[in-house]
C-alpha positions in Angstrom: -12.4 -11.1 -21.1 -9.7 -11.1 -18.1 -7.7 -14.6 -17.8 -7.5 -16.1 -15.0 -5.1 -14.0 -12.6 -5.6 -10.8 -14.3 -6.8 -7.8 -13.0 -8.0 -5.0 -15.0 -5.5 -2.7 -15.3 -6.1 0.2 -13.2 -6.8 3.7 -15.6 -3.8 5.9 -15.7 -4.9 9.0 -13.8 -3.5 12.4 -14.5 -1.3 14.7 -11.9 -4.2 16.4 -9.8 -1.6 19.2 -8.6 1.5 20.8 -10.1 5.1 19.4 -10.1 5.6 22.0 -7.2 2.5 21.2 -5.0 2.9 17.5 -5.0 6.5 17.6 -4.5 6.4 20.3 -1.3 4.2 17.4 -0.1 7.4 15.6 0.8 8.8 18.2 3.4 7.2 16.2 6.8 9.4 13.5 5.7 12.8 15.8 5.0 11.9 18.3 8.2 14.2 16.0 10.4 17.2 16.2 7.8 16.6 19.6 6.9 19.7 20.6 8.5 22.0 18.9 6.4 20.1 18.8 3.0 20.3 22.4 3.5 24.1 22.3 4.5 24.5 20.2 1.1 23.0 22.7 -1.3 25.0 25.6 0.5 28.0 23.1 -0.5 27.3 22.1 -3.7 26.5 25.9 -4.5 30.4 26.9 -3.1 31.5 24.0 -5.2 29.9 25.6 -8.2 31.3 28.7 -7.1 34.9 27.5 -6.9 34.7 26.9 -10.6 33.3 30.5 -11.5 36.2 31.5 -9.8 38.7 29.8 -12.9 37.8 31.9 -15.3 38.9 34.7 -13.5 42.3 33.2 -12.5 42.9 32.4 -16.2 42.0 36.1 -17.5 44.4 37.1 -14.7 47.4 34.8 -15.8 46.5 35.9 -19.7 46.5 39.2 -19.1 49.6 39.4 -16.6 52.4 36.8 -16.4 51.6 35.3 -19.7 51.5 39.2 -21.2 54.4 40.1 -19.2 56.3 36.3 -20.2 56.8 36.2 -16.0 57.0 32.2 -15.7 57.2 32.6 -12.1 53.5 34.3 -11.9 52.2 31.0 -14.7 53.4 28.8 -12.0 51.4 31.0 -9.4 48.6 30.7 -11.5 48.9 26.7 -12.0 49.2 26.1 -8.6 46.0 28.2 -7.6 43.7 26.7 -10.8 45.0 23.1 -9.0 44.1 24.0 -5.7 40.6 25.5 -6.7 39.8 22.1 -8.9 40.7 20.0 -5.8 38.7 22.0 -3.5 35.7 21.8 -6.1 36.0 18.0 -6.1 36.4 17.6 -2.6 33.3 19.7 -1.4 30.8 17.6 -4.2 32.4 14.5 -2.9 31.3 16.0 0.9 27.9 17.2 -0.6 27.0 13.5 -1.8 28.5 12.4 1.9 26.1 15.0 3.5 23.3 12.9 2.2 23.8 9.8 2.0 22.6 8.2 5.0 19.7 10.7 5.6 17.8 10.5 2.6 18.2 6.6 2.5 16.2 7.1 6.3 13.8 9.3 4.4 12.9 7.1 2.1 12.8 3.9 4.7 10.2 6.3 7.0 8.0 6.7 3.7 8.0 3.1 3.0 7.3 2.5 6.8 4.5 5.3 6.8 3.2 3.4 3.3 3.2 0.0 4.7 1.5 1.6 8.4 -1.2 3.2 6.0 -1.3 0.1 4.2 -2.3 -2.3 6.9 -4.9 0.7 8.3 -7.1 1.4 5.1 -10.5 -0.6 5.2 -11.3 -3.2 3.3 -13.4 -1.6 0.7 -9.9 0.2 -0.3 -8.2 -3.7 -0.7 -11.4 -4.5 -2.9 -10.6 -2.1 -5.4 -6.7 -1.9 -5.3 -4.7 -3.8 -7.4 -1.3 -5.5 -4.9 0.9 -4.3 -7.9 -0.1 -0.8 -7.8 0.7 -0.9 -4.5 3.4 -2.7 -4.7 5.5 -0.4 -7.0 4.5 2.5 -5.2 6.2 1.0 -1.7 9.3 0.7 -4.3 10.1 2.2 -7.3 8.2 5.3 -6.7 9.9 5.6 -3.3 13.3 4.7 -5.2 12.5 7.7 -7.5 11.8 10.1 -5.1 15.1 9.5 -3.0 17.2 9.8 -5.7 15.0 13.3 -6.6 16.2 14.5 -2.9 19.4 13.3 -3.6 20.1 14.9 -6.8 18.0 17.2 -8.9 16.7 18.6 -5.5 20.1 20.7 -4.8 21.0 21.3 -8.4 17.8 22.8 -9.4 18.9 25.2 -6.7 22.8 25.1 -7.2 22.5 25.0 -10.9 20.1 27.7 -10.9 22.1 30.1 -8.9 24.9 29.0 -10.7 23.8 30.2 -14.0 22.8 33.7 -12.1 25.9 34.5 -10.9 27.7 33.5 -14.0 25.5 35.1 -15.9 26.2 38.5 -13.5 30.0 37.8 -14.1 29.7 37.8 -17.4 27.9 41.0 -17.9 30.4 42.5 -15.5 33.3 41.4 -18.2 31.7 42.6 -21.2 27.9 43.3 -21.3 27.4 43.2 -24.7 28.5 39.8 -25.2 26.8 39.3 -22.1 23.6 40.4 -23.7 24.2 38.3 -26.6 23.7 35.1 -23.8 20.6 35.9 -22.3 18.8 35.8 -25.8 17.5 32.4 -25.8 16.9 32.9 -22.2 13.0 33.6 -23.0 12.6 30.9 -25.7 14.1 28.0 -23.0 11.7 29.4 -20.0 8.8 29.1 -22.1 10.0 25.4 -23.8 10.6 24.1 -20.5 7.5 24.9 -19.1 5.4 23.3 -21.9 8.1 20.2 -21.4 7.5 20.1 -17.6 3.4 19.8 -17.9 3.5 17.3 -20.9 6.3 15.2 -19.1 4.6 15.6 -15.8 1.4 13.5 -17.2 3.5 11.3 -19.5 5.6 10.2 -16.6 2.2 9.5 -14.4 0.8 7.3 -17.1 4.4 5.3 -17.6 4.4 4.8 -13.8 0.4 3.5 -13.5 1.4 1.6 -16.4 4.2 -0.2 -14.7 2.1 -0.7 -11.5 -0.5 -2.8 -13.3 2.6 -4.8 -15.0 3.6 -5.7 -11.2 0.1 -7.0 -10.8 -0.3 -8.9 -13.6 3.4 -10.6 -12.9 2.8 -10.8 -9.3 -1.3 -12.6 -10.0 0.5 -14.9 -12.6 2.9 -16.0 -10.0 0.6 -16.3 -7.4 -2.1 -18.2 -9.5 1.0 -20.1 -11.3 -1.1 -23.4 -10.7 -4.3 -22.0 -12.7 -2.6 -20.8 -15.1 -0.6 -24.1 -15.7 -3.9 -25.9 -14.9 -5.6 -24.6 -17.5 -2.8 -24.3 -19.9 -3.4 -20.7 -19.9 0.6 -19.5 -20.0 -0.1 -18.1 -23.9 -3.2 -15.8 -22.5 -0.9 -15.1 -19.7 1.8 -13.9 -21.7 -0.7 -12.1 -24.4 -1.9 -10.1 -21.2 1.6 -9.4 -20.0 2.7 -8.3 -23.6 0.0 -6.1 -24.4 1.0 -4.4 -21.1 4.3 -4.2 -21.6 3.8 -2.4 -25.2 1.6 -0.1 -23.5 4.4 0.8 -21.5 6.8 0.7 -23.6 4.9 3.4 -25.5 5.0 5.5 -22.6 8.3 5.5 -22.4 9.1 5.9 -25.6 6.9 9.0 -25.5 8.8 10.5 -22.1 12.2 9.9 -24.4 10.9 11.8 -27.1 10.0 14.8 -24.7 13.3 14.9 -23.0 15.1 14.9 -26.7 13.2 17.5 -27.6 14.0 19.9 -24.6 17.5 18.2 -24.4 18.4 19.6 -28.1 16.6 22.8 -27.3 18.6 24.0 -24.2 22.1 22.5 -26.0 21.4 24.0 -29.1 19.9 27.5 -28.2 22.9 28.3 -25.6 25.7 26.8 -28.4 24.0 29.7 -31.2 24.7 32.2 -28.5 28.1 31.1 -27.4 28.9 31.5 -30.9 27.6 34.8 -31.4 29.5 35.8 -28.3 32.6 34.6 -29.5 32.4 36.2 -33.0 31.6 39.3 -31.6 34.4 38.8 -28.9 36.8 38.2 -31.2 36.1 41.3 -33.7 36.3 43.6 -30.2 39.9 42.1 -29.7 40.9 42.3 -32.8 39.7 46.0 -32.9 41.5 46.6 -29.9 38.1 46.8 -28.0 38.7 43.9 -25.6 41.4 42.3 -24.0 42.7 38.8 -24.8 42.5 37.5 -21.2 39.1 38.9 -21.0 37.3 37.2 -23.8 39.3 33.9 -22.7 37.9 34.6 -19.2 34.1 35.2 -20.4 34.9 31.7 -23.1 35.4 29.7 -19.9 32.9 31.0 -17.5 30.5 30.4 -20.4 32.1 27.0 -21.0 31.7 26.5 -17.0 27.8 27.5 -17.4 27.3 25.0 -20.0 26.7 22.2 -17.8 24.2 24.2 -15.5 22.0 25.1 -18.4 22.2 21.7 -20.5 21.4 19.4 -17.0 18.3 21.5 -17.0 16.4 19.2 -19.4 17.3 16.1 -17.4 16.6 17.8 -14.0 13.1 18.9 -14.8 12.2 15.6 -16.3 13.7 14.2 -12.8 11.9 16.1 -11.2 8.0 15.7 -12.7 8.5 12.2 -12.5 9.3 12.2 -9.0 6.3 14.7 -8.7 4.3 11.9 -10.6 5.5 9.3 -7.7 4.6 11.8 -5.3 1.5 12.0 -6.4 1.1 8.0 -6.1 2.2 7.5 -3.1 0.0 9.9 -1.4 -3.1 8.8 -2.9 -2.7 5.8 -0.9 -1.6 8.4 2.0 -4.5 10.6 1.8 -7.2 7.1 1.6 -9.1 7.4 4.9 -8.4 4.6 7.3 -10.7 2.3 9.6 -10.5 4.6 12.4 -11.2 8.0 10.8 -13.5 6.1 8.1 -16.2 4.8 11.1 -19.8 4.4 9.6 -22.1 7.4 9.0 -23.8 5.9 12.2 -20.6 6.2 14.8 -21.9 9.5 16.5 -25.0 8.1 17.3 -24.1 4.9 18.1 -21.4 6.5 20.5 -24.3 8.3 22.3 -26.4 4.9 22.7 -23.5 2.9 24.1 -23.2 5.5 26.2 -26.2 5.3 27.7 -25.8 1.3 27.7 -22.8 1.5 29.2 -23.8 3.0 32.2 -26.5 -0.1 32.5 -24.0 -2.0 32.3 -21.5 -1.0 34.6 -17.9 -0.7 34.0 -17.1 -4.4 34.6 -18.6 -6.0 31.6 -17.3 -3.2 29.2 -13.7 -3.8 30.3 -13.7 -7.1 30.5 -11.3 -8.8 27.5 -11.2 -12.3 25.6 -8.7 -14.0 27.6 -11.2 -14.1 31.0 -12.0 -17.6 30.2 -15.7 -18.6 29.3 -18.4 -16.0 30.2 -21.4 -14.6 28.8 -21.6 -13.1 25.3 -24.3 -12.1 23.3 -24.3 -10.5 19.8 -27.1 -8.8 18.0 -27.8 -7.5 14.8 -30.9 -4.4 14.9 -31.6 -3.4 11.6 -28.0 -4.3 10.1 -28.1 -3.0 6.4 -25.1 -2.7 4.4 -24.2 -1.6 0.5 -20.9 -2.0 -1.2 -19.7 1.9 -1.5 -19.0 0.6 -5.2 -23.2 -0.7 -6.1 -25.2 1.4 -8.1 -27.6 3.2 -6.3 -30.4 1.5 -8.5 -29.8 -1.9 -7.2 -30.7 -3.0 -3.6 -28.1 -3.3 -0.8 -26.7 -6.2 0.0 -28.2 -6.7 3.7 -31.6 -4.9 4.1 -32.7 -4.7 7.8 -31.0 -7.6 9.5 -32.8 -8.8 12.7 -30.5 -12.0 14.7 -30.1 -12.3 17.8 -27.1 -15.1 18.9 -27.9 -16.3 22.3 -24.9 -15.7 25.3 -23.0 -19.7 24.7 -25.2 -20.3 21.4 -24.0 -21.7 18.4 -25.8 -20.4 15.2 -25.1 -21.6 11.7 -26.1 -19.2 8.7 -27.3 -20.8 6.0 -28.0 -18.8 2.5 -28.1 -19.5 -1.5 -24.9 -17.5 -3.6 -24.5 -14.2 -3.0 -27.5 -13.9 -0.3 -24.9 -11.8 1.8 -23.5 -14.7 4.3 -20.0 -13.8 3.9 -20.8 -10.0 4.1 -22.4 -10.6 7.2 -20.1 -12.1 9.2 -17.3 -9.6 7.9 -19.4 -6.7 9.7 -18.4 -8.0 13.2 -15.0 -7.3 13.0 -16.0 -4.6 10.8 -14.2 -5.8 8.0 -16.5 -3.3 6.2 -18.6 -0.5 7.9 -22.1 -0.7 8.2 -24.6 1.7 6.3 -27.4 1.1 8.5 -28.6 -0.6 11.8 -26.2 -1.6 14.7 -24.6 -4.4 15.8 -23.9 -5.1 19.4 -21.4 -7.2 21.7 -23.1 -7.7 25.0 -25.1 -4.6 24.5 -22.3 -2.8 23.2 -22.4 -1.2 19.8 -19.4 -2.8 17.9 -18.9 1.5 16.3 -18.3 3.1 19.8 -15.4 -0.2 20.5 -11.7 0.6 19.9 -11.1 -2.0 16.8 -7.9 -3.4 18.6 -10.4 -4.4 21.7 -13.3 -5.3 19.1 -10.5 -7.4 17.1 -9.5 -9.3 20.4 -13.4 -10.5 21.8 -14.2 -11.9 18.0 -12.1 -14.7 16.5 -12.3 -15.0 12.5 -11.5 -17.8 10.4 -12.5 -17.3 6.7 -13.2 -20.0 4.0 -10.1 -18.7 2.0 -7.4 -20.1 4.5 -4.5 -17.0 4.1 -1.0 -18.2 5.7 2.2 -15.8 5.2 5.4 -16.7 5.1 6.5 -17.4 8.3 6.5 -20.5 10.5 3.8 -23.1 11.7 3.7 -21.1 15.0 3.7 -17.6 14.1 0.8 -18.1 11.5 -1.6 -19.7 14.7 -0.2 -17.3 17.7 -1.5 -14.2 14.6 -4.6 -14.6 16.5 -4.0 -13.5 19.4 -0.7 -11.7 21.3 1.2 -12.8 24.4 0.3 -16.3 23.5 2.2 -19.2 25.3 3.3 -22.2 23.8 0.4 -24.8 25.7 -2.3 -22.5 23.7 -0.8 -23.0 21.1 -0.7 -27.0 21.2 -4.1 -26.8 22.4 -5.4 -24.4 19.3 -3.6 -27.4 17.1 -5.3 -30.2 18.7 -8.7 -28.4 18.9 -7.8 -27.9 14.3 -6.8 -31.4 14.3 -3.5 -29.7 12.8 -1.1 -31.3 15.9 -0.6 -34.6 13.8 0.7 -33.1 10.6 2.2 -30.5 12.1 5.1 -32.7 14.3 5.6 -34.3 10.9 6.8 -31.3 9.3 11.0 -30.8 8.8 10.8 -28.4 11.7 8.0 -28.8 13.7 6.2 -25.6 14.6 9.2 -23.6 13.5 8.8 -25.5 9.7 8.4 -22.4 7.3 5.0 -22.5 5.0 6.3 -20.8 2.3 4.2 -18.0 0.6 0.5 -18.4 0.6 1.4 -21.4 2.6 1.5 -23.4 -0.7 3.7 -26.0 0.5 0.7 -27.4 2.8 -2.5 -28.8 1.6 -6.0 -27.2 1.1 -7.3 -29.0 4.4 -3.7 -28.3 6.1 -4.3 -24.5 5.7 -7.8 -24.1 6.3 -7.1 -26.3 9.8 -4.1 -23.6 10.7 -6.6 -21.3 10.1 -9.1 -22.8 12.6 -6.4 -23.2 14.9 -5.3 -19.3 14.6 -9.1 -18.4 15.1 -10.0 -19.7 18.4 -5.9 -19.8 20.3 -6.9 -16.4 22.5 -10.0 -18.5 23.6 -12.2 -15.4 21.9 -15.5 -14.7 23.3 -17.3 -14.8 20.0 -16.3 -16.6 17.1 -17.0 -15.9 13.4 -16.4 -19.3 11.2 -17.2 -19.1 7.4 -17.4 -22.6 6.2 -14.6 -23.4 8.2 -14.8 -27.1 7.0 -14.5 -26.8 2.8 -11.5 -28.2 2.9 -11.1 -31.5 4.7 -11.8 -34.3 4.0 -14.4 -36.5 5.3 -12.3 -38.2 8.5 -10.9 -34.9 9.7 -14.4 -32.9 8.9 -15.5 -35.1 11.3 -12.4 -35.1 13.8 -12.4 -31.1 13.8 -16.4 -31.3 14.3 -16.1 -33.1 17.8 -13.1 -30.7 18.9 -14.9 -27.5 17.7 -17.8 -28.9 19.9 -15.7 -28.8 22.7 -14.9 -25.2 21.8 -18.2 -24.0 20.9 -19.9 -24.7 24.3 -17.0 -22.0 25.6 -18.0 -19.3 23.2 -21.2 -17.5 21.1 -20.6 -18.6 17.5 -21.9 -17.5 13.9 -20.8 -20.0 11.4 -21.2 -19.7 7.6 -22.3 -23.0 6.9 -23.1 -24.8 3.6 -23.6 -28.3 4.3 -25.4 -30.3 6.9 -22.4 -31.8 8.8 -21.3 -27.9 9.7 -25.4 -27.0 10.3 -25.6 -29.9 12.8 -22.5 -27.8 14.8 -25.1 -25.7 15.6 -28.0 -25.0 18.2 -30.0 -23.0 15.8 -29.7 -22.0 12.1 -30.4 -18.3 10.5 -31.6 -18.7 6.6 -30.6 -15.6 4.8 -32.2 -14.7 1.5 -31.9 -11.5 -0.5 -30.4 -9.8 2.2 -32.8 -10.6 4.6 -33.0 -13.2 7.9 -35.8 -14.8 6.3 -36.3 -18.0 9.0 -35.0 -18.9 12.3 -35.0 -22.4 13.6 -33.3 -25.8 14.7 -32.1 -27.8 11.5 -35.1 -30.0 11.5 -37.4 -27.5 12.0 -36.7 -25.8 8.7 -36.5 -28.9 6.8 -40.0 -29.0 7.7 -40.7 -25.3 7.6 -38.9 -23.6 5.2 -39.3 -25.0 1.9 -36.0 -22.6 0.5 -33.8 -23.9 3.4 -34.8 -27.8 2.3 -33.9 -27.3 -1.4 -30.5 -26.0 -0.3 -29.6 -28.3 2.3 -30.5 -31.2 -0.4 -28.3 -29.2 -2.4 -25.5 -29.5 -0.3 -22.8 -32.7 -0.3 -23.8 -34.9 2.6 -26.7 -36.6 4.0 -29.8 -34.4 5.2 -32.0 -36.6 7.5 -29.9 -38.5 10.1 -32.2 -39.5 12.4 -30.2 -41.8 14.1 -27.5 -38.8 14.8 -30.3 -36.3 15.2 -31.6 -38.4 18.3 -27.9 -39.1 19.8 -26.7 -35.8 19.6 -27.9 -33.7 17.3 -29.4 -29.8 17.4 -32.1 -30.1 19.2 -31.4 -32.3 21.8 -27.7 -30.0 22.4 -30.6 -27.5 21.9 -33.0 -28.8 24.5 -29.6 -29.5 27.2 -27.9 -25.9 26.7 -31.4 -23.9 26.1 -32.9 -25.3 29.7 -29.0 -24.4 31.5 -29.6 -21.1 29.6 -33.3 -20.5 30.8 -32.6 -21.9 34.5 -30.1 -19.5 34.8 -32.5 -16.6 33.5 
């Protein structure tokens, strides 16, 4: 069983292409720098070059001044080997110059195009992704791959044509030694490509692994006052150390792969080197080979040492940079909102269409911040299933009928898990539907661009979400080009202006992450205020009011009043106080509008709506309030302005 602030650790997933494909995947992002990663690996491969030269210097000073005892042609010699080891050292030092800068802007563009992706995928995507998966992917991953386009990138390259014009050099001294060389050629090729496909997966698991680490840290950071709460830290650390062994196993199984080809591509080359030199030695002593020439081959072999050992360590590099690859495109390659419209977009684009042209131009271009105007929304047929619900168990809306009035108020009133919440989270579409349509004064919500859908609907959910920014940048989030008077106003309308001057700073006081420096009722009243600032032509509330108190529920009721009369509303509602907001009220049960009605009208009709509404914290019959000012007669006044004006 999870503890609280757990998630399940996400299943470590195998590579689904090779090292290769995943990591030619990366050359959109390079294209732009191509130029001088290019000009680096032509570098680095002269630098590598420069010290194939030595050997050659050194069999000429061996076999001539030194021969000859001609000091003047040694210091020739010394002079030249300095000149060619400064020029080596100076072109890697302009290689790592090259790319510096532009591979740290590659990597800054992926994490931009991550984050961009990020903030586009649907919601059903957020339901099933763990933040920590995502989390390392936007970091470490990233931090991998850069340092693979840094590094092993150009040596793979450099090293490898390093190795094959050595290798030519040396068969051009002496083949047969040369021959003796490329024996464990065949052996390493087939070594490292058993290496690269078991480190290729064990890398993937190790970096899954350490993704669902992030989440558990990150959830027991977050939900630091459950877990204290509830004196749940052990549990917490349990979770966190079974983790971390699981990792730790992982990486202790990637170490034992790269000592394995490590010891194979030292050892192999060392048995040759020292067949070569046996044998080179016999041939001078027979006569057969020139002193200067086996110290010449000796060093360009000794040169080529580095090439073929750094081959290990670049291949492992290299899968597990394929491995963040990988990750980070499978967040990439998710389908957001806009190329992830319903099953139902076509058609729906062909019927607004057709409505549009009823319509006429000006009511479909007409925006939030008109001022008050009429608005009607309508569900036909709305039906909706989780993409994650077996296919044996009913959807969670079936066949949705509502129809909210132009200036109406209605509340929605279900048990648990009758599919309020879901609901209201089509509108903005949240979540797209899998049946039916849903329409904004005629207009199917599908055929809308989501910015222009986002900007007519205001949202405030019963899980208050501030970030970590000031007082006045969480409210203006709800809307853009936002002056300063909407924003008092959106504050006085939440009840939030009294609180808010007596914070540090004002409307420039920081919240803090979460906003868990503020109260339950503080939040959820910054949320309210962020929900209706652009003065949105429909408003979606879900229980709005969970977290005030009595005094302020009641403040906030008389403002949102005020506000409601300007707008069409559909408020989540689970008590009477937030019912009696309303003009009508929508009982939802098993997916289905079951009743329609005023508040008193179901208490006396619909014996499902009376059990809840008993159910719920506050009085149910207030006759005295009822009479004064409550549904009906706000029904009766609005309905007859409604009906008079046709």
């Amino acid at each position: 069983m999870d503890t609280p602030g757990t998630a399940a650790p996400v299943e470590p997933s195998s590579p689904q292409h090779s090292a290769v494909q995943a990591l030619l995947r990366l050359w959109p992002f390079v294209r732009p720098v191509r130029g001088r990663l290019f000009t680096s690996v032509f570098i680095a491969l002269l630098a590598a070059c420069t010290g194939l030269v030595i050997p050659l210097v050194l069999k000429w000073m061996v076999d001539g001044p030194v021969a000859a005892g001609h000091p003047d042609g040694v210091w020739l010699g010394g002079a030249l080997l300095l000149v060619l080891g400064v020029a080596e050292a100076a072109l890697s030092g302009l290689r790592r110059w090259l790319v510096a800068r532009p591979l740290a802007g590659v990597e800054a563009s992926m994490r931009d195009a991550l984050y961009q992706r990020v903030q586009r995928l649907p919601m059903s995507f957020h339901d099933h992704w763990p933040s920590g998966q995502l989390l390392s992917r936007g970091t470490t991953d990233l931090n991998v791959i850069r340092m693979f386009l840094t590094f092993p990138l150009a040596y793979l390259v450099v090293n490898g044509m390093t190795i094959l014009i050595g290798f030519v050099i040396l068969l051009g001294q002496r083949w047969t030694l040369g021959l003796v060389l490329l024996a464990p050629v065949l052996p390493l090729v087939v070594l490292c490509s058993v290496f690269e496909a078991r480190y290729l997966v064990a890398s993937r698991r190790a970096q899954d692994q350490a993704g669902d680490l992030t989440t558990v840290v990150e959830e027991s950071v977050l939900g630091i006052r459950i877990v204290k709460g509830f004196g749940r830290h052990h549990s917490q650390t349990r979770a966190f150390a079974s983790l971390a062994r699981q990792l730790r196993t992982s990486e202790l199984r990637k170490t034992r792969l790269m000592a394995a080809i490590w010891a194979a591509v030292t050892v192999l080359p060392e048995l040759a080197i020292g067949a070569a030199l046996v044998l080179g030695t016999v041939q001078v002593a027979d006569g057969g080979l020139s002193t200067g020439t086996l110290v010449a081959f000796l060093s360009t072999v000794l040169a080529l040492r580095w090439p073929m050992e750094s081959i290990g360590f670049l291949l492992a590099m290299s899968n597990e940079a394929a491995a963040a690859t990988e990750r980070y495109f499978e967040v990439l390659d998710e389908r957001t909102e806009q190329e992830g419209a319903g099953a139902h977009a076509p058609a729906a684009a062909a019927r607004v269409a057709a409505e549009g042209a009823r319509l006429g131009s000006a009511g479909a271009g007409r925006g939030p911040r008109e001022g008050p105007g009429p608005g009607e929304l309508v569900f036909e047929g709305v039906e909706f299933r989780y993409p994650d619900a077996p296919l044996d168990v009913p959807g969670t809306l079936r066949g949705v009928d509502l129809r909210v009035r132009p200036g109406e108020t209605m509340a929605l009133v279900g048990a648990t898990g009758s599919g309020k919440t879901t609901l209201t989270a089509l509108v903005p579409r949240l979540y797209e539907l899998t049946g039916g349509r849903i329409l904004l004064d005629g207009r199917d919500i599908a055929s809308l661009p989501r910015q222009e859908l986002r900007a007519l609907v205001g949202v405030a959910f019963e899980e208050a979400t501030l970030f970590s920014a000031t007082v006045a940048e969480n409210v203006l989030m709800g809307g853009e080009a936002l002056t300063e008077t909407e924003l008092l106003r959106a504050l006085r309308i939440a009840q939030a202006d009294e609180f808010v001057s007596a914070l540090p700073h004002g409307l420039r006081t920081q919240v803090g992450e979460q906003g868990l420096s503020l109260s339950g009722g503080q939040r959820q009243r910054l949320a309210l205020a962020r929900s209706v600032v652009a003065r949105p032509r429909f408003l979606i509330l879900d229980d709005p009011l969970s977290a005030l108190d009595i005094g302020t529920e009641s403040m906030v009721e008389e403002a949102l009043r005020r506000v409601l009369v300007e707008t069409t509303a559909l408020i989540v509602a689970h008590r009477p106080s937030t019912v009696l907001l309303a003009d009508r009220v929508a009982l939802l049960s098993g997916g289905q509008i079951a009743a329609i009605g005023t508040h008193h009208e179901l208490l006396r009709t619909s014996a499902e709506y009376a059990a809840l509404m008993s159910a719920a914290p506050g009085p149910v019959s207030m006759p005295a309030v009822g009479s004064a000012a409550g549904p009906e007669t706000r029904t009766g006044r609005r309905g007859e302005k409604r009906d008079g004006a046709g």
